[in-house]
Each structure stands twice: as C-alpha cells, then as structure tokens.
C-alpha positions as CSV (number, residue, x, y, z in Angstrom):
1,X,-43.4,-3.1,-121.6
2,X,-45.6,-3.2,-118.3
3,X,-46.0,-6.7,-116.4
4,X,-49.1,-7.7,-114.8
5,X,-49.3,-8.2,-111.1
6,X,-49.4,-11.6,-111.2
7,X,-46.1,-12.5,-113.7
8,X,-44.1,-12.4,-110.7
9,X,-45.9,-15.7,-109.4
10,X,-44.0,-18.7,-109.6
11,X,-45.5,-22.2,-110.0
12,X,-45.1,-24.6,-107.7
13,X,-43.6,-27.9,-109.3
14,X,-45.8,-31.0,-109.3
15,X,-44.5,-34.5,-108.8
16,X,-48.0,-36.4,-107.3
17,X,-48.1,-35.1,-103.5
18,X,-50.1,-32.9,-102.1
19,X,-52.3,-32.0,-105.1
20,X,-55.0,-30.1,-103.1
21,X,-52.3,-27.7,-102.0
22,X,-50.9,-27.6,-105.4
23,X,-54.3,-26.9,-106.6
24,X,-54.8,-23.8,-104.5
25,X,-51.8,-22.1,-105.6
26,X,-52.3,-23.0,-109.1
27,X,-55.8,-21.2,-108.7
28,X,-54.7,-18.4,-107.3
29,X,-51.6,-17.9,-110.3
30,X,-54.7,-18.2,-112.9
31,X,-56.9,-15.7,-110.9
32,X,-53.8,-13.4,-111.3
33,X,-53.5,-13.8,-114.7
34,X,-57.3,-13.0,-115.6
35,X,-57.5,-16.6,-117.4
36,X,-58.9,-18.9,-114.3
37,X,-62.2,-19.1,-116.2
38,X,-60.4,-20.7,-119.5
39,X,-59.3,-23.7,-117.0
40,X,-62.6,-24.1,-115.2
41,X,-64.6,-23.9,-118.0
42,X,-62.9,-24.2,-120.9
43,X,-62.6,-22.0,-124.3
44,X,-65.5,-20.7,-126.0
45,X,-65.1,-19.2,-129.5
46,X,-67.1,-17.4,-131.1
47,X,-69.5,-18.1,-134.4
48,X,-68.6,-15.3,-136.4
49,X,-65.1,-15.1,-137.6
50,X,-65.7,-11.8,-139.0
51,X,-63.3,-8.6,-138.1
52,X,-65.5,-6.3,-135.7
53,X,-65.2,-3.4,-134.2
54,X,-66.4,-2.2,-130.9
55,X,-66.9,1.5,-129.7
56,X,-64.1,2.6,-128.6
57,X,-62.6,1.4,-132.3
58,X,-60.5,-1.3,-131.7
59,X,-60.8,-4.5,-133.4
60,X,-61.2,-8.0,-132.3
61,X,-58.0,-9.1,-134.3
62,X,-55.9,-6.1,-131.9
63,X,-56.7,-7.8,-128.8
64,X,-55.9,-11.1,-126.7
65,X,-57.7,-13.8,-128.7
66,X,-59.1,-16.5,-126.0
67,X,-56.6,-18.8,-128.2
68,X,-53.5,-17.5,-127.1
69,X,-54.6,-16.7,-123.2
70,X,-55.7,-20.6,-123.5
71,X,-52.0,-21.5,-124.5
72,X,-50.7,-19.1,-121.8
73,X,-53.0,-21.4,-119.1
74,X,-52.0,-24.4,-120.6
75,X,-48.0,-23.6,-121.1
76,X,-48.4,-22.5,-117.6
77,X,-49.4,-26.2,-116.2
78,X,-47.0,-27.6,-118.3
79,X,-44.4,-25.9,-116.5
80,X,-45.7,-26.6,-113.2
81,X,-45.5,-30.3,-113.2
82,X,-42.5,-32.8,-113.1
83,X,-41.1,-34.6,-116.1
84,X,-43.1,-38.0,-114.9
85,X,-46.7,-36.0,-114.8
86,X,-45.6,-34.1,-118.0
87,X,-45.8,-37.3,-119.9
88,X,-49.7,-37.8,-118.9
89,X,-50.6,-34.0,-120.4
90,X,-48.7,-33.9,-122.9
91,X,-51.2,-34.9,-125.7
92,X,-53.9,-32.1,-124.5
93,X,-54.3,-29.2,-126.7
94,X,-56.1,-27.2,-124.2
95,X,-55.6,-26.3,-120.5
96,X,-58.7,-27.4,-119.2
97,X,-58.3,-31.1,-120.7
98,X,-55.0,-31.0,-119.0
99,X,-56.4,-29.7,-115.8
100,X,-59.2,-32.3,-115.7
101,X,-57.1,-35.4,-116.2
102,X,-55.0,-34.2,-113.2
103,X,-57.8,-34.1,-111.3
104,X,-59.3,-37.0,-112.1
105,X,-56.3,-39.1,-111.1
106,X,-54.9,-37.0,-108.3
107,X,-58.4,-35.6,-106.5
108,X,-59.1,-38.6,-103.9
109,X,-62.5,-39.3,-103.9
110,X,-64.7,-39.0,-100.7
111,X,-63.5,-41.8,-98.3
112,X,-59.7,-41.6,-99.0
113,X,-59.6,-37.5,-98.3
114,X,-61.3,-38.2,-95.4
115,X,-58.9,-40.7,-93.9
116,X,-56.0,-38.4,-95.1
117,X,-57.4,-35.6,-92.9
118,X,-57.8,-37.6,-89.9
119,X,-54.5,-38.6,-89.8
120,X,-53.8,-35.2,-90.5
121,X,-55.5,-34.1,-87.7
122,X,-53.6,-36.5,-85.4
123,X,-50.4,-35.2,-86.5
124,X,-51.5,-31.8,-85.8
125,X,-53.0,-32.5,-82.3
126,X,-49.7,-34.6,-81.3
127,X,-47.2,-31.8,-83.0
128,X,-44.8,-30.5,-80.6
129,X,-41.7,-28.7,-80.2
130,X,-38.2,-30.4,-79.9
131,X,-36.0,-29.0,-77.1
132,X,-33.4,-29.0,-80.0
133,X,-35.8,-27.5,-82.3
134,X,-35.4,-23.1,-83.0
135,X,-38.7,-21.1,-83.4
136,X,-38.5,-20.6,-86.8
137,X,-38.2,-24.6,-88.2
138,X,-41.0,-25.3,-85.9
139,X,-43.3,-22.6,-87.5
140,X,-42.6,-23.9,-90.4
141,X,-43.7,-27.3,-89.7
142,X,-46.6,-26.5,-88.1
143,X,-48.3,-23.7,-90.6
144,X,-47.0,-26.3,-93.8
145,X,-49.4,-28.9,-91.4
146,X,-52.4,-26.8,-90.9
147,X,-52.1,-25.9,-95.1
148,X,-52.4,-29.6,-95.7
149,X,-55.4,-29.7,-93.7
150,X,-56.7,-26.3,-95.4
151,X,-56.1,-28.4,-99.1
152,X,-58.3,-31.2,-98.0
153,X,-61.3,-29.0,-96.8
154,X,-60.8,-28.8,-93.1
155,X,-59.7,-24.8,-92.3
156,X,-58.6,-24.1,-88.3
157,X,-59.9,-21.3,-86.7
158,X,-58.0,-18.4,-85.6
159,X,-58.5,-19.5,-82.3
160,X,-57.4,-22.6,-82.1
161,X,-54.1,-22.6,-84.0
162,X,-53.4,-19.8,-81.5
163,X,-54.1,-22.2,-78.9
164,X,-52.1,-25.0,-80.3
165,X,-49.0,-22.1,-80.4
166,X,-49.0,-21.6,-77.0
167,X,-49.5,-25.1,-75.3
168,X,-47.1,-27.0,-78.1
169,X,-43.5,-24.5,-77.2
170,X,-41.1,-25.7,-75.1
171,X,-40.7,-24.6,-71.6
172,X,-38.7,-21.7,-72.5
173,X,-41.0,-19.9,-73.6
174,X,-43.6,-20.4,-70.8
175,X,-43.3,-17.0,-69.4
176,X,-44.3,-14.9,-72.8
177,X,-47.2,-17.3,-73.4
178,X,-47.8,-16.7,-69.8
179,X,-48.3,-13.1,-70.8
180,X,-50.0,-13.6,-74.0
181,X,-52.5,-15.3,-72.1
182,X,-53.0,-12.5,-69.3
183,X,-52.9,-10.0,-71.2
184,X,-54.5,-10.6,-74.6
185,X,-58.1,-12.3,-75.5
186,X,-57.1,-15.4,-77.2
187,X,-60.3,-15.7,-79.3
188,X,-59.5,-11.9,-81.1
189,X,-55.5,-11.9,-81.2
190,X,-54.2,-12.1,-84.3
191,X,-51.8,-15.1,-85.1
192,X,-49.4,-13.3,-86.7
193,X,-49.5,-10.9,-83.1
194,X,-48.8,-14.2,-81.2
195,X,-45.7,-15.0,-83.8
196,X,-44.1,-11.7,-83.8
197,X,-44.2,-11.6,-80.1
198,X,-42.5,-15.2,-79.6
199,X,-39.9,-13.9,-82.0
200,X,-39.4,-11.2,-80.3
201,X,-39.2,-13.3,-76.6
202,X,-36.5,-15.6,-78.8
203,X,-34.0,-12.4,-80.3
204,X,-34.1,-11.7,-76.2
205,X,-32.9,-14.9,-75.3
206,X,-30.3,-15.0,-78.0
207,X,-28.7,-11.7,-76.7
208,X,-28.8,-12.6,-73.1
209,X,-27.2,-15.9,-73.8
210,X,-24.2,-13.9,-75.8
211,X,-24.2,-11.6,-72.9
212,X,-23.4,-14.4,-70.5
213,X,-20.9,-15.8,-72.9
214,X,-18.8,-12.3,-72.6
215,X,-19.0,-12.2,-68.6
216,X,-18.1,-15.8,-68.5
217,X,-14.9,-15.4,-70.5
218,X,-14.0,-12.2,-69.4
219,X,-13.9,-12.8,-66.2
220,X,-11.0,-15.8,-67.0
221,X,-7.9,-14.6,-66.5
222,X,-6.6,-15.7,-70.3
223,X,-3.3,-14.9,-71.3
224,X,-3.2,-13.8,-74.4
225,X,-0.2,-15.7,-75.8
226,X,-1.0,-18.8,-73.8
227,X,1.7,-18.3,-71.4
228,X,0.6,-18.7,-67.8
229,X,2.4,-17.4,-65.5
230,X,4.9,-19.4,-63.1
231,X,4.0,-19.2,-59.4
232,X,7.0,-20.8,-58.2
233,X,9.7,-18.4,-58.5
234,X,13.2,-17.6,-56.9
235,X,13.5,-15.0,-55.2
236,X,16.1,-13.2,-53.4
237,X,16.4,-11.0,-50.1
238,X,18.6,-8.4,-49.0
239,X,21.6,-10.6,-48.2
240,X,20.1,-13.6,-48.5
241,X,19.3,-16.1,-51.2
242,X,16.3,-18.5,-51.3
243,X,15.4,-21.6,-52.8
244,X,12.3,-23.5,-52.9
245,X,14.0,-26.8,-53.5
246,X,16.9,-26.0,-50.8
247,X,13.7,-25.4,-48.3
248,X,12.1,-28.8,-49.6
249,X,15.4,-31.3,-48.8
250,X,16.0,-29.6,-45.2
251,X,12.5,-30.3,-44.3
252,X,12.4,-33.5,-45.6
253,X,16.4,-34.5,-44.3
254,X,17.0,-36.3,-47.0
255,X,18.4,-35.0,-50.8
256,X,17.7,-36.2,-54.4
257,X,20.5,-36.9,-56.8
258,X,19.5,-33.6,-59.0
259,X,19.6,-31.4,-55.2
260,X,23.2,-32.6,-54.6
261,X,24.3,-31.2,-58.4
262,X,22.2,-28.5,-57.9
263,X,24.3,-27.8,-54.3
264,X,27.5,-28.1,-56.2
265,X,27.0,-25.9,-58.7
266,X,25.9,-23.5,-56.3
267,X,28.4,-23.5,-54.2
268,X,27.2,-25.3,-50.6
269,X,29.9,-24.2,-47.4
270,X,31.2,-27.3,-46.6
271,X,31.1,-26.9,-42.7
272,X,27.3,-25.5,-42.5
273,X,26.1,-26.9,-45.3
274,X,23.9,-24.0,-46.0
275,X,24.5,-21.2,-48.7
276,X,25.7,-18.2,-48.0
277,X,28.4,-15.4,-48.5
278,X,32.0,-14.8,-47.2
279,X,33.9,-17.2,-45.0
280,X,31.5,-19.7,-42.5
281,X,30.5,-18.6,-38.8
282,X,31.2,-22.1,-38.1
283,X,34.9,-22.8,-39.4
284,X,36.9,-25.0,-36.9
285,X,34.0,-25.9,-34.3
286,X,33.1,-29.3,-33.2
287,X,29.6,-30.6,-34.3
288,X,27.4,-32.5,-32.5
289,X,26.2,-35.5,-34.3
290,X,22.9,-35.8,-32.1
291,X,21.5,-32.1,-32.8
292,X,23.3,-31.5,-35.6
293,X,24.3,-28.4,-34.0
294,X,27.9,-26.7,-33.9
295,X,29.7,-25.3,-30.9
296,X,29.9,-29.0,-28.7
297,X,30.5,-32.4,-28.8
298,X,27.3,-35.3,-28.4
299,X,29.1,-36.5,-24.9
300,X,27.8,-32.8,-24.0
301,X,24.7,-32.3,-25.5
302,X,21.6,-32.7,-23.6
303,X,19.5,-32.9,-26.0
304,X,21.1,-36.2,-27.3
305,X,21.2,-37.2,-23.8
306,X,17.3,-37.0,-22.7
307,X,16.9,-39.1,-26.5
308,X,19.1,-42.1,-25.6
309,X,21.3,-41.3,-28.5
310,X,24.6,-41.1,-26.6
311,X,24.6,-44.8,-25.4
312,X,23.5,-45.8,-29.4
313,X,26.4,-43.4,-30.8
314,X,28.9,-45.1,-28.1
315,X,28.2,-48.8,-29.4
C-alpha cells in the first residue's frame, strides 16, 4: 500500500492558545492531503446519483467519494483538538461546520489581534539572551516569537530578524557577529547562514573550554590513590642519624613530654646528650654549666665570665 506525502504530518493538539498558529499548520496538513478545499468550502455532491463512467473506464463508485475524504478532514480536526474543544464539535457532521465554529470563537476580531501583536512586538523588540541561556533554547524562543507574530498577520523580514540575531547574543559571541557583519551583506544573508555560523562559533567554544579543563588538571600533580606524599622524612647519613624533631628541641632548648619518650627509646648518651654510636667522646670530663660546653669548669670559662653568670652561679 503506498502513503501519501503528507500521512506522515502530525497534528498539532488544540487546547484554546494560539489558534492562528494552529490554523496554519492545520492548513498546511489539509493542503497535503488534497482535501483543503472540503474545509474552506465545504462538500458539494452531485445531482445525479447515477453510476458513470469516464474515459479512461473507471467508475465514479471506484474512486474517493467527496463523502469519505470529508470524514477524513473532519476525523482529522477531531484529533487535533483537546478533550475540552472536542466537546464544542462534536455534534458537526461535516469538517467545515467544525472548522467554522472554531473560528468563530477562537479568530479575534480586529481590535483584540491588533493589541495581541503589539504586545507581541514588544516582547520581540525587548527579547534578549540570558548569560545562562545556550544558543539553542534561545533560538527556540525567539523563532516560536516571530511565528506568533507570523499567525496574527505581521511577517518579519529577512533582514531584520537577522538584525535582531546579532544585537540580542550575549557578549560571547561578539566577535562572530563581528565578522558576520564585515564580511556578509546583512540585507542578502540568509538566516539560516547566520544560525549555522553561530553554531558553529558555539561547538568552538565548547571544545576550547574542555581543552582548558585537561591542561588545568593535568598539570596538578594528583595522586592517583590519594596519597600525597610526606615531605618530612628521616633520613640518615653515612654515620650519622638525623631527626627533625631532635633538631627542633635543641633549637628551641627546651623538650616536650613526647621528645623525652622519644629520647628514651632511642637511646640518648647520657653525658652528651646527643645520639650517637659507640662509647661518648665526653666520658669523665667536667662540664661547664655557663656554655654548656665539656672539657672545663664555669670558674674557667670566659664566656660565662664576660655574661655575668659566674657571680649569679656563685650565689
């Protein structure tokens, strides 16, 4: 069985808004269908109910009757309205009785489409982009404005909606309108030229803003278990054995409860107090309690002397 071209058309469902759009689409599914006249002007049958032939020898009776291609228009607006609208039609036996009472209570008359396209036309003059808006939901707003405007009467030129394109984006996308308007003649460029080229300006800033992404996070040095590394670390010398913390109390002359456990379990020399191997350099010498330093007594240290810490030490 072959289709016709316009079977694969679907109806847009009617609930009481925007019946001049809803009208034009509706038009165009009867134009498609070869029954557009049946709704515009209604059925006409014939006076003779008689079986005739015409030259090619077909009959009259093998053939579409106007009847059925009537109930094709008028199943067809049935199905293209809500439940609430259904309810209005639902008496009429023909499609152009059905058609004609939606007009008549949906088509506004003179003054009310008039004052529906001017505050159309400030919505369309005052449309602009949100900085949080993509390319492709603002098209969409925009084209589904200017077709409202279209179903009331009131058709943009080519011109113009390229116009509103260009000064309604965000700044982003300043330097390809820049370009579109340097290089192209705004009153012969195609709007679907403009679109393609803003999508094409918006796919570049997508991949330059992943690009960016991968240098930012491959230049972090990630672990990738989520261990990061310890930068305080012992380590040891030939012959000698260092520790951060053992550094941090001689500096500071003074020892923390968890330094003194940590000397005892390591093993501190008890005349030096310093850690290191075999027997101490030190064993059996006098210390000087003014420098701290073995070898001589503080009655004989100069150091202590020049301080004043003799005469404190002897009281």
């Amino acid at each position: 069985m072959v289709r016709s071209a316009g079977s694969d058309l679907r109806a847009p469902i009617f609930n009481g808004d925007n019946y001049e759009f809803w009208k034009i689409r509706m038009g165009t599914i009867f134009k498609s269908h070869g029954i557009w006249d049946l709704v515009e002007k209604g059925l006409e049958i014939p006076e003779s109910k008689g079986k005739k032939v015409d030259a090619e020898g077909s009959s009259e009776s093998e053939k579409v009757s106007p009847l059925m291609k009537d109930a094709k228009a008028l199943g067809i607006i049935q199905g293209a309205v809500s439940d609430d609208i259904f309810l209005r039609i639902s008496n009429e036996e023909t499609s152009k009785s059905a058609w004609d009472i939606l007009h008549q209570e949906f088509h506004s008359d003179k003054q009310v489409r008039s004052i529906k396209l001017q505050g159309l036309r400030r919505d369309f003059e005052y449309t602009r982009m949100m900085d949080d808006e993509t390319l492709s939901v603002y098209l969409t707003r925009l084209l589904e404005l200017v077709n409202q405007m279209k179903g009331y009467g009131e058709e943009l030129s080519r011109a113009r909606l390229v116009q509103k394109l260009l000064i309604s984006l965000t700044k982003d996308f300043d330097p390809i309108c820049y370009v579109i308007k340097q290089t192209k003649d705004i009153e012969t460029i195609e709007v679907q030229e403009v679109i393609a080229a803003l999508r094409g300006f918006t796919q570049r800033l997508d991949r330059h803003a992943e690009s960016t992404t991968e240098r930012a996070f491959s230049s972090m040095n990630v672990n990738p278990k989520g261990n990061q590394p310890n930068p305080k670390k012992n380590w040891k010398s030939k012959g000698k054995k260092w520790d951060s913390k053992l550094q941090n109390s001689d500096n500071r002359g003074e020892k923390s409860d968890q330094e003194r456990k940590y000397d005892q379990t390591k093993g501190k020399c008890k005349h030096c107090d310093k850690l290191h191997y075999g027997e101490c350099w030190f064993k059996g010498k006098p210390k000087c309690h003014g420098c701290n330093r073995f070898g001589h007594f503080i009655k004989d240290c100069n150091q202590a002397n020049k301080a004043g810490k003799l005469a404190n030490f002897a009281n």
